[in-house]
C-alpha positions in Angstrom: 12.1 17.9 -5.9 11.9 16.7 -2.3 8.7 18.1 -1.8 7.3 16.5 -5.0 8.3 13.4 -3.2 6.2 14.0 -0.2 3.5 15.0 -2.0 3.5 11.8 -4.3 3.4 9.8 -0.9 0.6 11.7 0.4 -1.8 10.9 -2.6 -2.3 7.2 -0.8 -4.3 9.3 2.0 -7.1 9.2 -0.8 -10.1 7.0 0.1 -10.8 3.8 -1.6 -14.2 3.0 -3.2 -13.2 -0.4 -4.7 -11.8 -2.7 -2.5 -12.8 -6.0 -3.9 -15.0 -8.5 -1.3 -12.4 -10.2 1.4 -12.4 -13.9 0.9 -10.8 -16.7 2.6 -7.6 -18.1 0.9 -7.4 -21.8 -0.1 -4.2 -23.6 -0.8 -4.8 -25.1 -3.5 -5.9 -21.7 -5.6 -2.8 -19.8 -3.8 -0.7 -19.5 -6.9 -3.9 -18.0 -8.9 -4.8 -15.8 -6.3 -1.2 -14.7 -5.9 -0.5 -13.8 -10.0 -4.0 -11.9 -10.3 -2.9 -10.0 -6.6 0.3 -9.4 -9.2 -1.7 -8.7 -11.7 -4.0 -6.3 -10.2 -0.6 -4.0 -9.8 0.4 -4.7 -13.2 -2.9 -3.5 -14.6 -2.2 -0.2 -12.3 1.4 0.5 -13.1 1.0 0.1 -16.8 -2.1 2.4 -16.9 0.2 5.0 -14.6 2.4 5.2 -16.9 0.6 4.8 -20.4 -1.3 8.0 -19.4 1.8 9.8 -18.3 3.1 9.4 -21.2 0.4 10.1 -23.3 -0.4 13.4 -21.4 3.4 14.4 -21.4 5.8 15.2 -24.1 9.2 14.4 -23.6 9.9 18.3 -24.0 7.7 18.4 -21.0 9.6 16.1 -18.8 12.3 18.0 -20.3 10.7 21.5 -18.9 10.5 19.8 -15.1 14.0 18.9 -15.0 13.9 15.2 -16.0 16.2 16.0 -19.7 19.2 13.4 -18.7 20.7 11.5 -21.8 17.9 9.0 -22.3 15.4 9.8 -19.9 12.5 9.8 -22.1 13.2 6.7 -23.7 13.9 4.9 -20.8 10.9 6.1 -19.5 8.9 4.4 -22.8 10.8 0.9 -22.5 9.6 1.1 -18.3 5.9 1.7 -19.8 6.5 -1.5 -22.6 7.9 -3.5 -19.4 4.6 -2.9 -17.4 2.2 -3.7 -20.3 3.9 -6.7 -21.3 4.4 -7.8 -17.9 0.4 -7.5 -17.9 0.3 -9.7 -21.1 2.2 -12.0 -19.5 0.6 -12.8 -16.0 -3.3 -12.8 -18.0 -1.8 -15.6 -20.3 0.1 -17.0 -17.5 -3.6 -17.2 -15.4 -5.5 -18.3 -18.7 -2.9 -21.5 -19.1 -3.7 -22.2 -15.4 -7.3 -22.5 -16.0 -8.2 -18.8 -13.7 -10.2 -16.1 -14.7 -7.4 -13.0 -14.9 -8.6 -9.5 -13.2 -9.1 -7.6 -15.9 -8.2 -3.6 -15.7 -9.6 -0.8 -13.2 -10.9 2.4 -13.2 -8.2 4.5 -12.0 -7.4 8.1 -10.8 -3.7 9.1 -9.8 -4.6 13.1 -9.8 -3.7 15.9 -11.4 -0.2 14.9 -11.8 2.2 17.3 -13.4 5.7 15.6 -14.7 7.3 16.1 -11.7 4.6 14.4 -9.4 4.1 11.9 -12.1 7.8 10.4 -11.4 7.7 11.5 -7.6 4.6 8.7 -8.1 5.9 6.5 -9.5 9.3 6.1 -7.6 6.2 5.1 -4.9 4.8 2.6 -7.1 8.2 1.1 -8.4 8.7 0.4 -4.6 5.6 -0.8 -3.6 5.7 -3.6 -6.4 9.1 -4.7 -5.2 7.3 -4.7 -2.2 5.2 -6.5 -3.2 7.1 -9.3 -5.3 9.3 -9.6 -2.6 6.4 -10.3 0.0 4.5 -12.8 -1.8 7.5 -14.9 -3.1 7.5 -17.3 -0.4 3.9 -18.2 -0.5 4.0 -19.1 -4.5 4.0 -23.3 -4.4 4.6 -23.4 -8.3 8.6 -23.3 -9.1 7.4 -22.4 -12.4 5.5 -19.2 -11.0 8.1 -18.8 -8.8 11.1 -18.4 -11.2 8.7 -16.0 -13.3 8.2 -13.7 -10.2 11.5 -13.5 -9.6 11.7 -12.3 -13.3 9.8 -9.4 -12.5 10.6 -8.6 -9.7 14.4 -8.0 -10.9 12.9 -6.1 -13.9 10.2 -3.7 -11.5 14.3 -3.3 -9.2 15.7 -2.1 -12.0 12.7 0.6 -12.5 13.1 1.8 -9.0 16.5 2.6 -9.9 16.4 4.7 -12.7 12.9 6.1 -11.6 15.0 7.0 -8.1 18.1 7.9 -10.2 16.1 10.3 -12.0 14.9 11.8 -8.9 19.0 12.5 -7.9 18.0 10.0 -5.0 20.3 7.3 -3.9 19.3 4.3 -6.4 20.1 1.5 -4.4 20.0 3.0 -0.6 19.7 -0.3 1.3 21.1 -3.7 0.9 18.3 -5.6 1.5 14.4 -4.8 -0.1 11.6 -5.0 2.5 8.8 -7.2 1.7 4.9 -6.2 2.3 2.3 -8.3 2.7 -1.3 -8.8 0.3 -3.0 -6.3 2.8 -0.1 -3.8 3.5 0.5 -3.4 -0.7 -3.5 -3.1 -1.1 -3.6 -0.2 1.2 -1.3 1.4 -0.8 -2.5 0.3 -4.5 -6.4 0.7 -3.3 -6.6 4.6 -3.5 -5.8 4.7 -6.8 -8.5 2.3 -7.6 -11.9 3.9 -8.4 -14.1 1.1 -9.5 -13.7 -2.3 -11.1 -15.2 -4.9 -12.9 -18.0 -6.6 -11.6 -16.5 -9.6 -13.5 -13.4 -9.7 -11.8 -12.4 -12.4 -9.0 -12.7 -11.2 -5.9 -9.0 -11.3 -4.1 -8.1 -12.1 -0.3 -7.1 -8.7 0.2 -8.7 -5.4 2.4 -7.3 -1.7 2.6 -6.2 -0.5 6.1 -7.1 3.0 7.5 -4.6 5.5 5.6 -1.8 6.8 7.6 0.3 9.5 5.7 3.9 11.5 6.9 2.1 15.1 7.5 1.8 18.2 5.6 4.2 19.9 7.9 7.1 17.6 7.0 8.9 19.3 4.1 12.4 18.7 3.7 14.2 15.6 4.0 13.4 13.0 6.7 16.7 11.6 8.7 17.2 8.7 11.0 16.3 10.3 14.6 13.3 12.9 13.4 10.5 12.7 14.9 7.6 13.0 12.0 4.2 14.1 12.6 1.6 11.4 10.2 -1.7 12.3 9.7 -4.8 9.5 10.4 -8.4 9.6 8.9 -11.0 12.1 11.1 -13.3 9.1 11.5 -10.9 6.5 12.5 -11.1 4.6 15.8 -7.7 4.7 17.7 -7.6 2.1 20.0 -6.7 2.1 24.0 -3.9 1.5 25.3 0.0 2.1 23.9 0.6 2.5 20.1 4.0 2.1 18.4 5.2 2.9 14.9 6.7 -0.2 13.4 9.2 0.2 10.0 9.6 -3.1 8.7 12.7 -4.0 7.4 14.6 -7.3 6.0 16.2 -8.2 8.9 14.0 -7.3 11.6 11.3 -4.6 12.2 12.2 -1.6 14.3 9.7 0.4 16.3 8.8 3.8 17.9 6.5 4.6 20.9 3.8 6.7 19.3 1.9 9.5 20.1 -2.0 10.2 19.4 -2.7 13.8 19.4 -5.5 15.1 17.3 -5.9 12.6 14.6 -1.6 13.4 14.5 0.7 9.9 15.0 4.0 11.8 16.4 7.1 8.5 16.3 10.7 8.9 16.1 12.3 7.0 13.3 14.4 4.7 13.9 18.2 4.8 14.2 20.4 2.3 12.7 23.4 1.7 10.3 21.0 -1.2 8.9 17.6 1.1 9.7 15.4 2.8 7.3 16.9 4.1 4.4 15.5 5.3 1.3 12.0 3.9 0.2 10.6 2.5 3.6 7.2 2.2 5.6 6.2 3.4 8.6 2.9 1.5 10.0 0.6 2.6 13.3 0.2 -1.0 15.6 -0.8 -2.3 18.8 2.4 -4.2 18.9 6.1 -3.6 19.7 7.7 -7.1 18.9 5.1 -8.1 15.5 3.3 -6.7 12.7 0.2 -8.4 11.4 -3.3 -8.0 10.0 -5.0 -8.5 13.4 -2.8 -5.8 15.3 -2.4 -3.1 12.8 -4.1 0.2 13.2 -3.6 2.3 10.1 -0.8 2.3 7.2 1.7 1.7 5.5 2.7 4.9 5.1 5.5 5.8 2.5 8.4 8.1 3.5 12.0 8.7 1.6 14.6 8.6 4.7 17.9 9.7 4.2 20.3 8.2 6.6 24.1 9.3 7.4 26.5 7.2 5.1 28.3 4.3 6.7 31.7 3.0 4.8 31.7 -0.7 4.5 34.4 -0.9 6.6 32.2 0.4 9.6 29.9 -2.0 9.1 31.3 -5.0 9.3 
């Protein structure tokens, strides 16, 4: 199951062919811009999983292992959640007077029914991510209080989808947030094409950056993991670090460039990464933003030593 896990990350390496146009924000559209960003997952997470679900039985998920009281169903009411969520936000942008994205083109693979929930414990993530990041930037307490909606709804997916996966379902007390670019890298390569109709949204992939093929078994706190970069990619001069963002402050790792390999230690901490967290190649060791990131995020499942509560205090 661990390896499914890896492998599900490692689909993000995939090229992009539709990243929309990058266009400068305005304040006074942020809230629109922000729901069809929203959106944009939306339309990819319910299209995951209708398709899942119409190419697998539940006898199937049955077959891979997945045939806990419930599962299937639960796995039906996640799809209904997605679509409706969907519904929702292209009202929600038709009320406010903005064209809504309409859906992609998409390709997630040839996914078996293992893959397919090693995927989508990626996605779940990501869109709390992604919730998460974008929050504070929403002006409109209305929109805000509907975010948060979702976003409670896409934590509770996480934690059956993770559950499911016999992996810790709440592994950190704090979710990290990403920002409009770092979730785009990771939505884009499941994107193949998109309406020409579509509003173009202020967002751009990065270079990929994925933990490497020779990484197997579970990561800990302390490995050092090899990630692999694109062929073609430019590495800039001078040091490179590894950054892992997390709630209450990124951590980082010197990195090595070997060979189009990024060699970084993760991080060790009784509040460091744990579970679902990123790993992203920068020129910086104190700040992660558009300007000084090189490649990423990359998604890796860390499994750090349990701490009693009583340690941590």
């Amino acid at each position: 199951m661990k390896s499914s896990i890896i492998s599900a990350a490692a689909i993000l390496a995939t090229t992009a062919s539709a990243a929309p146009a990058l266009v400068k924000r305005q304040s006074s559209d942020i809230d629109g811009v922000i729901l069809n960003y929203a959106l944009t997952l939306e339309h990819l997470e319910a299209n995951f999983y209708a398709s899942g679900i119409a190419k697998f039985s539940e006898q199937d998920f049955a077959n891979a292992g997945f045939n806990g009281s419930n599962f299937y169903r639960d796995l039906q009411e996640v799809a209904r959640d997605e679509q409706v969520h969907v519904d929702f936000l292209t009202t929600a942008l038709k009320g406010a007077g903005v064209t809504p994205v309409a859906a992609c083109t998409y390709d997630f693979g040839n996914l078996t029914p293992a893959s397919f929930i090693a995927t989508a414990q990626v996605l779940e993530g990501v869109g709390v991510s992604a919730y998460l990041g974008a929050a504070a930037l929403i002006t409109n307490k209305a929109y805000l209080t509907a975010a948060g909606s979702i976003l409670t709804v896409e934590a509770r997916h996480s934690s059956f989808v993770r559950n499911s996966l016999a992996l810790v379902p709440s592994p950190q007390p704090f979710d990290i947030p990403l920002d409009f670019n770092q979730v785009y890298s990771l939505a884009a390569p499941f994107i193949k094409s998109c309406p020409s109709t579509n509003p173009a949204l202020p967002v751009k992939a990065f270079p990929s950056l994925t933990v490497g093929k020779s990484v197997t078994g579970p990561i800990a706190q302390g490995d050092t993991i090899e990630f692999d970069i694109p062929a073609d990619m430019a590495v800039p001069a001078g040091p490179l670090y590894v950054a892992f963002p997390l709630a209450d402050g990124t951590m980082y790792s010197s990195a090595v460039v070997k060979d189009c390999k990024v060699y970084a230690r993760v991080p060790v901490g009784h509040t460091g990464p744990n579970g679902e967290v990123y790993a992203i190649l920068t020129t910086s060791a104190t700040a992660i933003s558009d300007d000084n990131t090189v490649a990423g995020p990359a998604v890796l499942e860390v499994k750090a030593p349990f701490v009693p509560a009583s340690a941590s205090a």
